[in-house]
N, C-alpha and C positions, 0 to 999 in steps of 0.2 A: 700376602697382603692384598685387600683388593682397592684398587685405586681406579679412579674416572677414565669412566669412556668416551675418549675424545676425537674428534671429527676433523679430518682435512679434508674442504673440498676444493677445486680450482677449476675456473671455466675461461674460455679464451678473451669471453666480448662483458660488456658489460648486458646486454642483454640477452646471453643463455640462461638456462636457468640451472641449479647445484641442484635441484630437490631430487632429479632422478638416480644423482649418483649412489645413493645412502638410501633412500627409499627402505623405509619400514626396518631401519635398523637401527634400535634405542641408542642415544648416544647422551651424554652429562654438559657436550658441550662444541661447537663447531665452530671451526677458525677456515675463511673463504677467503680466496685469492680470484681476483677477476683481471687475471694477465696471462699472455701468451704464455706457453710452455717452456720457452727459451730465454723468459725475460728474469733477469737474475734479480731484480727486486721486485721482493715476493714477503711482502712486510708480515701478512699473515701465518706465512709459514715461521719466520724468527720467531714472531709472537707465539706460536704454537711449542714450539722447541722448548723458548722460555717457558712456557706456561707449564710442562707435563713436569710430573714426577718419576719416583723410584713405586711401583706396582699402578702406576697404568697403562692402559691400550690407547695406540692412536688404529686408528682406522681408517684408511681410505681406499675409495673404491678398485683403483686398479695404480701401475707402479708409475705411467705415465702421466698419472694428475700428480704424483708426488714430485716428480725427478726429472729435471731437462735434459740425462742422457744417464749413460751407465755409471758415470764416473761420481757423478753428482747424487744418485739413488745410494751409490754404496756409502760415501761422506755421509747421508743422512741418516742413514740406516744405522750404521756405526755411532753416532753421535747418539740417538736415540737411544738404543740398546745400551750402548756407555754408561747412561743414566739408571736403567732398572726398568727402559720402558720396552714393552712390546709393540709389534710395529704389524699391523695387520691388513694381508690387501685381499679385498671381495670377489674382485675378480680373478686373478690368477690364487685364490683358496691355498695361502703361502702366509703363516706369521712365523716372523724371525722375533727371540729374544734376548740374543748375544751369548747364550750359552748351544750354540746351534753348531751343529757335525760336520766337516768337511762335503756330505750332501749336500746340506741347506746353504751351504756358501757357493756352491757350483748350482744351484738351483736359484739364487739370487741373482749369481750370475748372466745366464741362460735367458731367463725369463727376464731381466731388467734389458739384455741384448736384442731381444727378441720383440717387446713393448716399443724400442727404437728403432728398432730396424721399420716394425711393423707404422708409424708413422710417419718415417721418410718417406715408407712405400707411400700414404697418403697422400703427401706433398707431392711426389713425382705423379700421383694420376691424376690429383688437380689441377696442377700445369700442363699434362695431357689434355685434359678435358677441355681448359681453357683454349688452346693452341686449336683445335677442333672446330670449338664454336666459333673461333677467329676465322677460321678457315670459310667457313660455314656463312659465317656473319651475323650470326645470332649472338654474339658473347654482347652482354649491357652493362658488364661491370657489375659492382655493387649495387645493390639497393640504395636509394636515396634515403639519405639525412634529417632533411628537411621536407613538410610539405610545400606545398605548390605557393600558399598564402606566408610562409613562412619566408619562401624562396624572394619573395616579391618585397616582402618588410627588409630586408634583409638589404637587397641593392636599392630601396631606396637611402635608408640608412647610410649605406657607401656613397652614394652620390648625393649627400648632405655633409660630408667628409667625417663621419665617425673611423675610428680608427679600426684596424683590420683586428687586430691583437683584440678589441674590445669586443666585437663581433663573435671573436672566437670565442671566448668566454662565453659571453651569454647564449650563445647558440648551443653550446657544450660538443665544436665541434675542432678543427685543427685552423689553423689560417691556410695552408693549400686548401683546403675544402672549400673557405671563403670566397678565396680564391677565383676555383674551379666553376663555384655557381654564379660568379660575376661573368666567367669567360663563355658560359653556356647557357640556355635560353631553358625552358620548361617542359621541354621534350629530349634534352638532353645535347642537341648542336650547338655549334658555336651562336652565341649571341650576337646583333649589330650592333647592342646599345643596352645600356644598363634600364632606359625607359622603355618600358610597354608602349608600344606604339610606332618609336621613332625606326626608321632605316635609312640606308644611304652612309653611315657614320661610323669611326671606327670605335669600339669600345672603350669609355672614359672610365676607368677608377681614380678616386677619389686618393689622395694620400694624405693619413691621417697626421697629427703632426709625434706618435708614438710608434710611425712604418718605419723600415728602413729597405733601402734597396735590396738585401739578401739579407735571411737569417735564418733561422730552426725555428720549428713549431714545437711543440709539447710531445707530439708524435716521433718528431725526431726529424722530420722531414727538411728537405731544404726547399726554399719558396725564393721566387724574388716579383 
């Protein structure tokens, strides 16, 4: 039976880009998740499950865009094949279709092991590397958010008492971030004063009348 060839891609940020993962390889149709590897809703992937049938291909590029660890690649794998579908990864050159040999299940194994283990290692040399530049004093953190003119709209906006939660929104960013650029000046140190110009003063935010003294952001974060 031949059934649609269909595309899982998933990238950590909202601004990476999926076009390299699949790169030059025909597909009928692509379902993309733009969330962390560990984050269990992953609304594109159910979409996708639902979506396939009995004689199609999913495709994706390697096992660790599918699966946020071993246990969770094998539930997917299983589910799919369940179906009739074949499940194909580009980079480890491995499609399982449930009619697959006591090899291909220790080879699912192995290499779903091995896809995990191989990004912990990443996480431990990022926090390496991090620790270093600390050392060092070169570490800046992330890249900024917002520009410099954005930064500026932004605290006057607070100190007109818009509310923080509103700010977040429209900036398309967290309320600690809001936060963070009320508490820091345009080179990144602590701020005197939310006005360009003033010093001598300690820093006024605004509270909106929809703040509250502690709560989660969107992020998950705690702020107060």
């Amino acid at each position: 039976m031949n059934g649609q060839r269909v595309a899982y891609t998933r990238v950590s940020t909202l601004d990476q880009n999926t076009a390299r993962q699949l790169d030059g390889i025909a597909v009928d149709k692509t379902f993309t998740d733009k969330a962390s590897g560990k984050d269990v809703n992953r609304p594109q992937l159910a979409a996708m499950v639902g979506f396939v049938r009995e004689g199609d291909v999913v495709i994706v590029h390697s096992m660790d865009r599918l699966a946020r660890n071993l246990d969770d690649l094998r539930r997917i794998v299983r589910e799919l094949t369940a179906k009739g579908v074949r499940v194909q990864f580009v980079k480890e050159k491995l499609t399982f279709t449930g009619d697959d040999t006591a090899m291909a299940h220790l080879l699912l194994s192995v290499m779903g092991a091995f896809a995990e283990f191989e990004r912990q290692l990443g996480k431990e040399r990022q926090r390496e590397g991090i620790a270093l530049a600390k050392q060092r004093g070169v570490y800046r953190g992330r890249k900024r958010s917002l520009a410099n003119d954005q930064v500026r709209e932004l605290r006057r906006r607070a100190g007109e008492g818009v509310a923080k939660a509103m700010l977040a929104r429209e900036y398309g960013i967290s309320r600690e971030t809001v936060y963070q650029y009320l508490r820091t000046d345009l080179t990144g140190t602590v701020a005197e004063s939310l006005n360009d110009g003033e010093s001598g003063k300690p820093p006024t935010v605004a509270v909106g009348p929809h703040d509250r003294a502690t709560s989660r952001d969107s992020d998950g974060h705690h702020w107060r």
